[in-house]
N, C-alpha and C positions, 0 to 999 in steps of 0.2 A: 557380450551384449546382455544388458538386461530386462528386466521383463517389461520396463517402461519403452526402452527402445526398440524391443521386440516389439509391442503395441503399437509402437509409434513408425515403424517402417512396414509394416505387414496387415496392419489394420486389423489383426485379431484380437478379440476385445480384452480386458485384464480378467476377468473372470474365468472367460475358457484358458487363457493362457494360466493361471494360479491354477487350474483344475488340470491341465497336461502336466505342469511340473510336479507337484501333488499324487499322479500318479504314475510318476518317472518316467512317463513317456516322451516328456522336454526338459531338458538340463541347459538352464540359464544361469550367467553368471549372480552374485550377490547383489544387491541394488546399490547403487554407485550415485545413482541421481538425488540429492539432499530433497526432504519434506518439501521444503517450501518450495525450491524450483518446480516440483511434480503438480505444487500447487499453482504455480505462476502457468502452466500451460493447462491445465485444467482451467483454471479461470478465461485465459486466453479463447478456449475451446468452449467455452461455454456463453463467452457472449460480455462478461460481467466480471471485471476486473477491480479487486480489493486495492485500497493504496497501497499497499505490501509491492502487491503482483506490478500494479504502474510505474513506480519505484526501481525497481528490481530488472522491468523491462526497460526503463529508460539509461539504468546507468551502464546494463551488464547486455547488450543487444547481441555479442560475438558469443558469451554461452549461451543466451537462449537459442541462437542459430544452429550450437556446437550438440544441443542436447534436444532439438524437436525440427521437424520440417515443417514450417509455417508455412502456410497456405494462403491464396489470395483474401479469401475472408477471412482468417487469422491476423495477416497485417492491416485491414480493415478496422477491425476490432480494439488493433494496437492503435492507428491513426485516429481513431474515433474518440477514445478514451485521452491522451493525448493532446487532443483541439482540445477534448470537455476540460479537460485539468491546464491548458494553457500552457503546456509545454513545447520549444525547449524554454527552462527557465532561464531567467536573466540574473544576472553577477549579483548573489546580493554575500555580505559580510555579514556572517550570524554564530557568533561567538556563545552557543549553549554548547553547555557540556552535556557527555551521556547519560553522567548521574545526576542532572536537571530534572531527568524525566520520571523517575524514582521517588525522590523526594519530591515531583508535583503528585502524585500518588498518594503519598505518605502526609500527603499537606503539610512538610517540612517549607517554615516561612521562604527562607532564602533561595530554596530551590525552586517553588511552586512562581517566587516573584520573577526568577530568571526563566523558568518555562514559559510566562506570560507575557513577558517581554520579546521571547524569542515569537511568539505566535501573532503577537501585536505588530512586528515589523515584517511577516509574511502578507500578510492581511490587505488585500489593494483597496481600495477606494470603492470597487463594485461587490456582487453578492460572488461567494466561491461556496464551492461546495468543501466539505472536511477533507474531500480525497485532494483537494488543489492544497490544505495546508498541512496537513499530512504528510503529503506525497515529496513538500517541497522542505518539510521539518527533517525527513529521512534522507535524502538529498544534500541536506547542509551541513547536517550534523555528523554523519556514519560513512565511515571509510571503508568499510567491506560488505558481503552480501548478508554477513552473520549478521555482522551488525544490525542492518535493515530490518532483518527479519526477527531478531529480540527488542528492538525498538516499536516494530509493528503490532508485537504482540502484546506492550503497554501501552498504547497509544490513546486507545477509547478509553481507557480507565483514566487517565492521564490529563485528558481532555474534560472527562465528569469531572474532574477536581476544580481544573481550572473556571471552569462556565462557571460555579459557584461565589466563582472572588470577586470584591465590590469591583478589583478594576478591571473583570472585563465586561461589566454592563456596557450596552449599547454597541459589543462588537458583534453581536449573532442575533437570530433571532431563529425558530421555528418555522416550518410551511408543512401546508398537510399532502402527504404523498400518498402513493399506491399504496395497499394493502394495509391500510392502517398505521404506517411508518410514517413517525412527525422529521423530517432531516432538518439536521442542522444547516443554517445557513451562516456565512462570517461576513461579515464587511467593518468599514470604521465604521464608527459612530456617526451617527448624520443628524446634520444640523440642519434645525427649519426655523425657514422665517417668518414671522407671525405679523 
């Protein structure tokens, strides 16, 4: 057992428990449980789940069962995030590659045009939030949990590239939210009649 699962079945906190091993009064084994999953149930736990962590809970639900005891307002949490992001998703064919996401980064022409292509056919007809195309980019694209979680970790950057290119005017726009946070919004373009 490690000091996460220790935490995670006995409810004593990570602190005191890093302070008993620390001073060899508890001998746990090596952490076993990868960054990001520790994060995926922290976010879980916390109320506020990153497209990483929605991602990651929607593809992989048997390890997250296998590495925490979810609680009823834990899968609350999960269902709630879930409606908001519109999931389960529906069959779509989205043919970007990995290294799309790189070179929209790097504002490499050809990769930047196929990340924006790939983002333009997630995009439904109403407003989503980043986590719905995000969430649904990692999903299409990334065959394992690594994956997920190094695509997550360019993704914002990935996305500033993109909002910049003439062709994606008219798929996003701003609203103003809490704490001073402008969120990005997506939808198609919309056409008004005059």
């Amino acid at each position: 057992m490690d000091i996460y699962e220790c935490n995670d079945r006995f409810g004593i906190s990570l602190k005191k428990l890093r302070l008993m091993r620390n001073e060899g009064i508890l001998k746990l084994e090596a952490e076993k449980t990868e960054k990001y999953w520790r994060q995926v149930i922290y976010d879980i736990k916390s109320g506020r789940m990153s497209a990483r962590s929605i991602a990651l809970t929607y593809r992989y639900p048997g390890k997250l069962e296998k590495i925490t005891n979810l609680t009823p307002r834990d899968r609350r949490v999960i269902a709630s995030h879930f409606e908001e992001v519109e999931f389960p998703v529906e069959d779509l064919e989205l043919n970007m590659r990995f290294a799309a996401l790189i070179g929209a980064i790097e504002k490499h022409p050809l990769s930047l045009d196929e990340f924006i292509r790939s983002i333009q056919e997630i995009i439904p007809d109403h407003d989503v939030s980043y986590y719905y195309v995000a969430g649904r980019l990692m999903l299409f694209t990334c065959k394992t949990d690594f994956q997920i979680n190094l695509m997550s970790e360019q993704l914002a950057r990935a996305f500033a590239s993109a909002k910049d290119e003439k062709s994606m005017r008219g798929w996003w726009h701003t609203e103003s939210g809490k704490y001073d946070q402008d969120p990005t919004v997506y939808h198609r373009p919309r056409q008004y009649d005059l």
